[in-house]
mmCIF file of the N, C-alpha and C atoms, coordinates in Angstrom:
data_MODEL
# 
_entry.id   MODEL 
# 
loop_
_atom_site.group_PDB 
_atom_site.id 
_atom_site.type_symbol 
_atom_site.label_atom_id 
_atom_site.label_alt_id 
_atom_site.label_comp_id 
_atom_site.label_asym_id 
_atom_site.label_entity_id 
_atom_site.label_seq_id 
_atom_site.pdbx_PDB_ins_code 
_atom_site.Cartn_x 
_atom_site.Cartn_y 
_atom_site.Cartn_z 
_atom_site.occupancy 
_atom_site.B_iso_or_equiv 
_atom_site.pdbx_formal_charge 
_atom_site.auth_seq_id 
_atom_site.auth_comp_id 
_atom_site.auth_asym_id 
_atom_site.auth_atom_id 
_atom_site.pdbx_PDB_model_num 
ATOM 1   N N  . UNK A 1 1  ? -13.699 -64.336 15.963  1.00 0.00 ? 1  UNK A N  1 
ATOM 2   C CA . UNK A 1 1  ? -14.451 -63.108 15.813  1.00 0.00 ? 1  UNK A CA 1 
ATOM 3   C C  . UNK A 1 1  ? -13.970 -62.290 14.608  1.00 0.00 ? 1  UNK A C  1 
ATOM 4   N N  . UNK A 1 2  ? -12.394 -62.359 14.720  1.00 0.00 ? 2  UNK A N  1 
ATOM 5   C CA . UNK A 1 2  ? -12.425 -61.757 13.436  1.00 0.00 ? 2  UNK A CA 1 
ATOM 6   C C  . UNK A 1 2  ? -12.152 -61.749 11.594  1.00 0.00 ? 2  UNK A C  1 
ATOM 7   N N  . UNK A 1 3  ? -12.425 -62.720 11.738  1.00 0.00 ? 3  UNK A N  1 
ATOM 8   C CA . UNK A 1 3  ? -12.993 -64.303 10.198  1.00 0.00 ? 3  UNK A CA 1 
ATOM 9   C C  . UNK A 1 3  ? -14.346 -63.499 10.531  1.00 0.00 ? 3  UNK A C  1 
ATOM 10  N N  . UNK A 1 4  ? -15.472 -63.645 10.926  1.00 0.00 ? 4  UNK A N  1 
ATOM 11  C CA . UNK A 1 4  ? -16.550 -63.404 10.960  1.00 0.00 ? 4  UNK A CA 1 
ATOM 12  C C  . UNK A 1 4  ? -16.580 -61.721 10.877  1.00 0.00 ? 4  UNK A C  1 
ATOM 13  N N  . UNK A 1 5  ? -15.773 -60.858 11.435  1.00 0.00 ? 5  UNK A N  1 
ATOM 14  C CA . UNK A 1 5  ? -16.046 -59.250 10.551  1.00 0.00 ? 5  UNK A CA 1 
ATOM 15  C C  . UNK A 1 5  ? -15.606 -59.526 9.406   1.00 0.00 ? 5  UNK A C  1 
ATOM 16  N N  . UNK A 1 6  ? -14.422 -59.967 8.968   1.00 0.00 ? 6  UNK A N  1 
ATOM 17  C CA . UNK A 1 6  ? -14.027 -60.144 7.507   1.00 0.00 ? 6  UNK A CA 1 
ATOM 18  C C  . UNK A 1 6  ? -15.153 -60.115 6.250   1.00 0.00 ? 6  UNK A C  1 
ATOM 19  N N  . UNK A 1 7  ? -15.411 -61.084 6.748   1.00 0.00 ? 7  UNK A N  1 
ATOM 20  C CA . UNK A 1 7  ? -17.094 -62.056 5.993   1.00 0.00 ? 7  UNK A CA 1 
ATOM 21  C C  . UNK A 1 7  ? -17.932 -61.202 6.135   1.00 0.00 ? 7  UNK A C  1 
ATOM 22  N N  . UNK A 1 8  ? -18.098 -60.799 6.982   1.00 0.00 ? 8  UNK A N  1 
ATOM 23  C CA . UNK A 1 8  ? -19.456 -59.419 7.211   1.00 0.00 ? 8  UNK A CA 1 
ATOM 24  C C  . UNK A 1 8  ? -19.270 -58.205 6.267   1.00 0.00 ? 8  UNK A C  1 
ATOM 25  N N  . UNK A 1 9  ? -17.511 -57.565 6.601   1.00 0.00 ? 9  UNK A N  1 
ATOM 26  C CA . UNK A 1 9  ? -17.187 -56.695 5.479   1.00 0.00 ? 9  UNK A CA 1 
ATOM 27  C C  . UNK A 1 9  ? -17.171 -56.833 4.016   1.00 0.00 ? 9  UNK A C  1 
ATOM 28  N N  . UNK A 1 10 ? -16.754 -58.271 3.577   1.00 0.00 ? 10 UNK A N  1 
ATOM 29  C CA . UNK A 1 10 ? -16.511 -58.591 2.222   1.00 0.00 ? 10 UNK A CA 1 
ATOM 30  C C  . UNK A 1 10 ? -17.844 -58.634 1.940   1.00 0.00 ? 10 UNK A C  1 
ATOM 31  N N  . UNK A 1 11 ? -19.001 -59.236 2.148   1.00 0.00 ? 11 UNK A N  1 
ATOM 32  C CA . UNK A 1 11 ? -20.512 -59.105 1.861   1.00 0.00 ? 11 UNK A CA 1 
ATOM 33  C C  . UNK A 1 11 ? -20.756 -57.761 1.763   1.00 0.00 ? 11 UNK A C  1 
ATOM 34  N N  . UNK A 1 12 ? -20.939 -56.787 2.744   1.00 0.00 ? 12 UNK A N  1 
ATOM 35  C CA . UNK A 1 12 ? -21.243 -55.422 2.660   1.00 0.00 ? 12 UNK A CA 1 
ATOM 36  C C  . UNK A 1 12 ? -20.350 -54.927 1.254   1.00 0.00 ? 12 UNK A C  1 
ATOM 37  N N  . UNK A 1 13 ? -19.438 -54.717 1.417   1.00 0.00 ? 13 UNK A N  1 
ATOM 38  C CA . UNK A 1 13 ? -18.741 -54.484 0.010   1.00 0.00 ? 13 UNK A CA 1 
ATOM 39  C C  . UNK A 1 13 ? -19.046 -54.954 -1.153  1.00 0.00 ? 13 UNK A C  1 
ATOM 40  N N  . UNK A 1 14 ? -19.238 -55.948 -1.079  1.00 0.00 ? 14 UNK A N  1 
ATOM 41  C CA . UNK A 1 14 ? -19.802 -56.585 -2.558  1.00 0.00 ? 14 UNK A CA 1 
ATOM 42  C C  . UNK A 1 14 ? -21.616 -56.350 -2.611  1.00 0.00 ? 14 UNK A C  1 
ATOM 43  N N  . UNK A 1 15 ? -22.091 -56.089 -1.881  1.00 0.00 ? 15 UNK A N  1 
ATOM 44  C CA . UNK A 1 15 ? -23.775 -55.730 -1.771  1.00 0.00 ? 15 UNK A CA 1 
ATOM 45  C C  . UNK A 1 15 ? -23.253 -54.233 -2.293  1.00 0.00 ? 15 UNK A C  1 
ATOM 46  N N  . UNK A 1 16 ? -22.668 -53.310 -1.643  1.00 0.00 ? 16 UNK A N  1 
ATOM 47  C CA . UNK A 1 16 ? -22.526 -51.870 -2.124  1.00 0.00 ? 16 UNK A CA 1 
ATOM 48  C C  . UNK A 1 16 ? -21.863 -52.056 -3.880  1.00 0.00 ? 16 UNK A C  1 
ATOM 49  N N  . UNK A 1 17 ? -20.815 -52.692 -3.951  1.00 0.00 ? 17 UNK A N  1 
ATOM 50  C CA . UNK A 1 17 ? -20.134 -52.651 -5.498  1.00 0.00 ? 17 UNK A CA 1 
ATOM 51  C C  . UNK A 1 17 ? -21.872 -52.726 -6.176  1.00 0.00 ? 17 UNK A C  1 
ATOM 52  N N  . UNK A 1 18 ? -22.519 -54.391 -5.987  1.00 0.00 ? 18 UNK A N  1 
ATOM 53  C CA . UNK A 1 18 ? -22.991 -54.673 -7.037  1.00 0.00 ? 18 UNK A CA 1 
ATOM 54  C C  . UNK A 1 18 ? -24.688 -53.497 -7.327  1.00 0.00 ? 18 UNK A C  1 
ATOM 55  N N  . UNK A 1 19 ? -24.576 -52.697 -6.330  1.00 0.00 ? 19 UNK A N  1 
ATOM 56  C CA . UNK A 1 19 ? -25.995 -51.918 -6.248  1.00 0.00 ? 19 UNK A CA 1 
ATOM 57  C C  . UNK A 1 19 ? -25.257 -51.076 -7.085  1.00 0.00 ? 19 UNK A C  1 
ATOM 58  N N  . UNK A 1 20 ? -24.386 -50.052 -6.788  1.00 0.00 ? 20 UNK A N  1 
ATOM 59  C CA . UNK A 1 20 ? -23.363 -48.882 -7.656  1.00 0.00 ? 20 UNK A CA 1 
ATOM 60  C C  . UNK A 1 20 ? -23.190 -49.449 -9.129  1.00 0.00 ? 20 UNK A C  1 
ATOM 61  N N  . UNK A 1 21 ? -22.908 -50.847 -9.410  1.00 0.00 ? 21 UNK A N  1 
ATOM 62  C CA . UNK A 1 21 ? -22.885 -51.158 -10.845 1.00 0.00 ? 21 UNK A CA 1 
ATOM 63  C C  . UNK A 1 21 ? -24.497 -51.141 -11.388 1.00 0.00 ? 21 UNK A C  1 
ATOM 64  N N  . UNK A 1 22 ? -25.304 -51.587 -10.854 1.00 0.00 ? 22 UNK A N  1 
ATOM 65  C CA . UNK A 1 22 ? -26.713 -51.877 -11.655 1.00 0.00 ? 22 UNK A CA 1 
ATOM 66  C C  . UNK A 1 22 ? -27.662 -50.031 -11.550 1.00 0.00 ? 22 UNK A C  1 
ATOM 67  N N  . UNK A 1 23 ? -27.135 -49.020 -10.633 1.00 0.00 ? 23 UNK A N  1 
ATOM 68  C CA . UNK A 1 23 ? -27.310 -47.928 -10.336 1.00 0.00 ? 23 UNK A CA 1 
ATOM 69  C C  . UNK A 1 23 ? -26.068 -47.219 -11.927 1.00 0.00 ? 23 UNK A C  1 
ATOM 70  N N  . UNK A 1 24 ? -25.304 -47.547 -12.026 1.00 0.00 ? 24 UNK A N  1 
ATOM 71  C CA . UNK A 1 24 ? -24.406 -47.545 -13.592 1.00 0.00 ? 24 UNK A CA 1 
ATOM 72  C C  . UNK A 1 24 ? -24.763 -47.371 -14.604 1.00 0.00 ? 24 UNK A C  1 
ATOM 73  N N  . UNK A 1 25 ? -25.654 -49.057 -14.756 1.00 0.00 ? 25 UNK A N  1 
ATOM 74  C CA . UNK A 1 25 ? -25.792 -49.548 -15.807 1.00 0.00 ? 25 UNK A CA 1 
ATOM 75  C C  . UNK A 1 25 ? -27.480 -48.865 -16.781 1.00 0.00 ? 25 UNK A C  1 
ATOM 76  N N  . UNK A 1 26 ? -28.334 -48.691 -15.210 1.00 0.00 ? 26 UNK A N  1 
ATOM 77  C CA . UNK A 1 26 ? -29.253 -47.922 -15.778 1.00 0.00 ? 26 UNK A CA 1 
ATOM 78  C C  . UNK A 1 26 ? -28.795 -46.340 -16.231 1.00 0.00 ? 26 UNK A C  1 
ATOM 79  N N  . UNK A 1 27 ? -28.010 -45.956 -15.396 1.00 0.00 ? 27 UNK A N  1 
ATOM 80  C CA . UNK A 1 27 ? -27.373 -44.302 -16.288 1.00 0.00 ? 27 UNK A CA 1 
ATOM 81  C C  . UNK A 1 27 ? -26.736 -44.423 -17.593 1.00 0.00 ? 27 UNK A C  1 
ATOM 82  N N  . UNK A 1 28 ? -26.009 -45.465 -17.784 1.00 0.00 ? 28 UNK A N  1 
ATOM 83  C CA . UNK A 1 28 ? -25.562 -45.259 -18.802 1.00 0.00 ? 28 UNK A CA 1 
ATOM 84  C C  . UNK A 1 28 ? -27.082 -46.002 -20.319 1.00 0.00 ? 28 UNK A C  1 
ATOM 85  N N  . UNK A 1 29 ? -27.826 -46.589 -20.097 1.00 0.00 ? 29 UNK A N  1 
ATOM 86  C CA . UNK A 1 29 ? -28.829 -46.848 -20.713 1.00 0.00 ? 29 UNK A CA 1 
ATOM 87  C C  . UNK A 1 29 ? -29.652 -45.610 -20.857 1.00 0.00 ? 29 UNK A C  1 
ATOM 88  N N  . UNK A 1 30 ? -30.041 -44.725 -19.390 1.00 0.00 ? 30 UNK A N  1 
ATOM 89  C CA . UNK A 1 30 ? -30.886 -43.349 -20.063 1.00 0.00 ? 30 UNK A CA 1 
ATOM 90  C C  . UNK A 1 30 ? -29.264 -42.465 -20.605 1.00 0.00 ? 30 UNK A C  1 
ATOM 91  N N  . UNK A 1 31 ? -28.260 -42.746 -20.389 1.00 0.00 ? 31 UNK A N  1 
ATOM 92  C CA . UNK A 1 31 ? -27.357 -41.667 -21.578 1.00 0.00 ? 31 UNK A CA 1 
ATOM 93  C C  . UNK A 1 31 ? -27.386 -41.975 -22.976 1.00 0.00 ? 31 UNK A C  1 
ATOM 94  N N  . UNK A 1 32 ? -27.673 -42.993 -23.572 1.00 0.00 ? 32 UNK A N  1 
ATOM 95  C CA . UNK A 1 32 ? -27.693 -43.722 -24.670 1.00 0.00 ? 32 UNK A CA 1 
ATOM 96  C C  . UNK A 1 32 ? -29.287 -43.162 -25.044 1.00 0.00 ? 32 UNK A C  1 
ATOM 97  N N  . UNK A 1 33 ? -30.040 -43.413 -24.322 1.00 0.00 ? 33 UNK A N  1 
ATOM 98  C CA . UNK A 1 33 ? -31.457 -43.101 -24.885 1.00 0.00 ? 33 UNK A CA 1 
ATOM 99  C C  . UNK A 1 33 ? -31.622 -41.688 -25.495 1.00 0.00 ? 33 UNK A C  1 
ATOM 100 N N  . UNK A 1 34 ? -30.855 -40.883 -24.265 1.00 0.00 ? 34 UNK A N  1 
ATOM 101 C CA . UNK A 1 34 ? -30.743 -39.094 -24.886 1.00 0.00 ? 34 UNK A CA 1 
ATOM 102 C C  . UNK A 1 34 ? -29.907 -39.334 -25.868 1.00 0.00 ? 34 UNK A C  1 
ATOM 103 N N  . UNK A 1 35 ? -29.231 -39.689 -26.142 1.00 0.00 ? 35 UNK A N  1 
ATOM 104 C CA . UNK A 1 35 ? -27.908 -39.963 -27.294 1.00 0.00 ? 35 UNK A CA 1 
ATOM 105 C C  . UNK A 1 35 ? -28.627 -39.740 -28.458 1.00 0.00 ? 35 UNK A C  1 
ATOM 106 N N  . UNK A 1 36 ? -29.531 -40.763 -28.806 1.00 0.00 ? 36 UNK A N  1 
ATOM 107 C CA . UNK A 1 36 ? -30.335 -41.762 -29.615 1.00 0.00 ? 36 UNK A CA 1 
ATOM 108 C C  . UNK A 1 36 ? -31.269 -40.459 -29.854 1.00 0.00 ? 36 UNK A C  1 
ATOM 109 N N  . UNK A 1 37 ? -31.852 -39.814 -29.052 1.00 0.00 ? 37 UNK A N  1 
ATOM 110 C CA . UNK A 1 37 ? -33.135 -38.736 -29.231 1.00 0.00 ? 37 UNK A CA 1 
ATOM 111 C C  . UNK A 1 37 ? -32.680 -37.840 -29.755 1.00 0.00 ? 37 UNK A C  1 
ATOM 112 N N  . UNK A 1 38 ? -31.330 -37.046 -29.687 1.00 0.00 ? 38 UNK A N  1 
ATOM 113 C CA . UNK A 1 38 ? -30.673 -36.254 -30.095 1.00 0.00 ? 38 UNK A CA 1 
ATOM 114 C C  . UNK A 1 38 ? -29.969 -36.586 -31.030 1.00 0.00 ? 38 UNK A C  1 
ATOM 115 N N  . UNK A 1 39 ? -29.395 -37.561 -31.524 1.00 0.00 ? 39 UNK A N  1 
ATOM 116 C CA . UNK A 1 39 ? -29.247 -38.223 -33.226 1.00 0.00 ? 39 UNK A CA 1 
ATOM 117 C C  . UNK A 1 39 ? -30.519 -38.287 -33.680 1.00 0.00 ? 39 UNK A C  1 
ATOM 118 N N  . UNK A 1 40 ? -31.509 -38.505 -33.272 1.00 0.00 ? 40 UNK A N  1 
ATOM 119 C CA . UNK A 1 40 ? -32.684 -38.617 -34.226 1.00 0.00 ? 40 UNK A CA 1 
ATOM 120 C C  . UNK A 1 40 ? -33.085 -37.122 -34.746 1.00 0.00 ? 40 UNK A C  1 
ATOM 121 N N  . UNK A 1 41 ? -33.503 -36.427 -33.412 1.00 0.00 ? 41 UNK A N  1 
ATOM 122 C CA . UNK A 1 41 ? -34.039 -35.364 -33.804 1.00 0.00 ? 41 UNK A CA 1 
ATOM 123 C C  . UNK A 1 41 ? -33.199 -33.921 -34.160 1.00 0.00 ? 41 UNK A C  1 
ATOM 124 N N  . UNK A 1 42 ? -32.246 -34.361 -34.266 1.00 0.00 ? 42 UNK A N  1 
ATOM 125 C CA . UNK A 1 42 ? -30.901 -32.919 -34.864 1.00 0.00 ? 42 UNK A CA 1 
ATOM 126 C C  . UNK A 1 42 ? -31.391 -32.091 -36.271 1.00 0.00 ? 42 UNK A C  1 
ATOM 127 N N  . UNK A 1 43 ? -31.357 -30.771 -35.932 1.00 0.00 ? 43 UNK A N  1 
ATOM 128 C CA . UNK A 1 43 ? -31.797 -30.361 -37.216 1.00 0.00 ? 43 UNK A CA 1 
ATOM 129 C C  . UNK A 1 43 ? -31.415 -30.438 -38.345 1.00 0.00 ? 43 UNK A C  1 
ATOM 130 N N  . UNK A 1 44 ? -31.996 -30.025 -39.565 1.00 0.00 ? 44 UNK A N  1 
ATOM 131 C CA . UNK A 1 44 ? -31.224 -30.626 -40.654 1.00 0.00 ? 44 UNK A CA 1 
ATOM 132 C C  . UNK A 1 44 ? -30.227 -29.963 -41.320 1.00 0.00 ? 44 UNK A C  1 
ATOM 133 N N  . UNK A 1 45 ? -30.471 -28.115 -40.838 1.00 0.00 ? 45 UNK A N  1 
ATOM 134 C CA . UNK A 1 45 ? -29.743 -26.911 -41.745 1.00 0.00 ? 45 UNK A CA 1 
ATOM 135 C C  . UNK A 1 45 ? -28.336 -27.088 -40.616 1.00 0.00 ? 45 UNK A C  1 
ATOM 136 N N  . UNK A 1 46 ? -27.679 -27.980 -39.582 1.00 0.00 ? 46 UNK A N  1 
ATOM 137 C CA . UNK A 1 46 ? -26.602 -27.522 -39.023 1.00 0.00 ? 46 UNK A CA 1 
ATOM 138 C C  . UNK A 1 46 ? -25.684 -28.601 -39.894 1.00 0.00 ? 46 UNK A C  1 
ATOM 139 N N  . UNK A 1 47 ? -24.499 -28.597 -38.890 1.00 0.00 ? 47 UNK A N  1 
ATOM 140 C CA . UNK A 1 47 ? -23.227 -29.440 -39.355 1.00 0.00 ? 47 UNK A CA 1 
ATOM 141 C C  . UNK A 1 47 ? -23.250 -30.595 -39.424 1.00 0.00 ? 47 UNK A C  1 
ATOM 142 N N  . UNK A 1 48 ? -24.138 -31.283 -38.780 1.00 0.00 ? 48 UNK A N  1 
ATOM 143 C CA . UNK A 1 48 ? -24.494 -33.093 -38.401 1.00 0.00 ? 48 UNK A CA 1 
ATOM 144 C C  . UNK A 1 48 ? -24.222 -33.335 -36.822 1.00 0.00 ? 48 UNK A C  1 
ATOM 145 N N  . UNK A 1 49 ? -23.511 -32.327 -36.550 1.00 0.00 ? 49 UNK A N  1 
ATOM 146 C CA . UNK A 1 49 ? -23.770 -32.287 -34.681 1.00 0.00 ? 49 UNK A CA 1 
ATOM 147 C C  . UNK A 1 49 ? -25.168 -31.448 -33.586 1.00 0.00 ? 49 UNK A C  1 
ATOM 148 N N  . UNK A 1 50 ? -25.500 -32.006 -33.085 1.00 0.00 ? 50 UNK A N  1 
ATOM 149 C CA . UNK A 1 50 ? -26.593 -31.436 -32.267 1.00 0.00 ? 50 UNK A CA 1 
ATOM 150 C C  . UNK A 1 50 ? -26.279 -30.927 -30.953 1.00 0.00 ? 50 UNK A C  1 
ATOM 151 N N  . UNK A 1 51 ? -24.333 -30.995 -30.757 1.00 0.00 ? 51 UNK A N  1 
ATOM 152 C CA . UNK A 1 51 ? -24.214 -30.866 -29.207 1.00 0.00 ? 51 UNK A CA 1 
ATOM 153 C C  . UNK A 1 51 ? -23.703 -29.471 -29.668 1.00 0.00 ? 51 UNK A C  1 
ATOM 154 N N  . UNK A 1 52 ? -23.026 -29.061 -28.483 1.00 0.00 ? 52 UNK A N  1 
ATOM 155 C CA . UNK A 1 52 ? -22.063 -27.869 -28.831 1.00 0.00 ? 52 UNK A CA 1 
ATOM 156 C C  . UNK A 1 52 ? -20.785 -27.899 -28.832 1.00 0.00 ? 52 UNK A C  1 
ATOM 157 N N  . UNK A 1 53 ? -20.210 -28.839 -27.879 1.00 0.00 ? 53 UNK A N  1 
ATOM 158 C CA . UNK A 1 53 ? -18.726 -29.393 -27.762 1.00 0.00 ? 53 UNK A CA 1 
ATOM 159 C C  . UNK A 1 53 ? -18.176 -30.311 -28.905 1.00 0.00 ? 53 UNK A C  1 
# 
């Protein structure tokens, strides 16, 4: 019985890791996209930064 929770837990765990990584991977793709929009469209009269920090 308890080989078989093991196996049950290690699945659940690795189903949760690999959803949290691909839930990641799309955030960090729309952070890059704003990145990208805000290097593009930065005005031209400032310093070459568009953030404030």
């Amino acid at each position: 019985m308890v080989p078989l929770l093991l196996v049950l837990l290690l699945a659940l765990i690795l189903f949760g890791a690999g959803f949290a990584v691909k839930i990641l991977w799309w955030v960090a793709i729309a952070v890059l996209v704003i990145w990208l929009i805000g290097f593009i469209a930065r005005p031209k009269n400032s310093s070459g930064r568009w953030y404030r920090w």
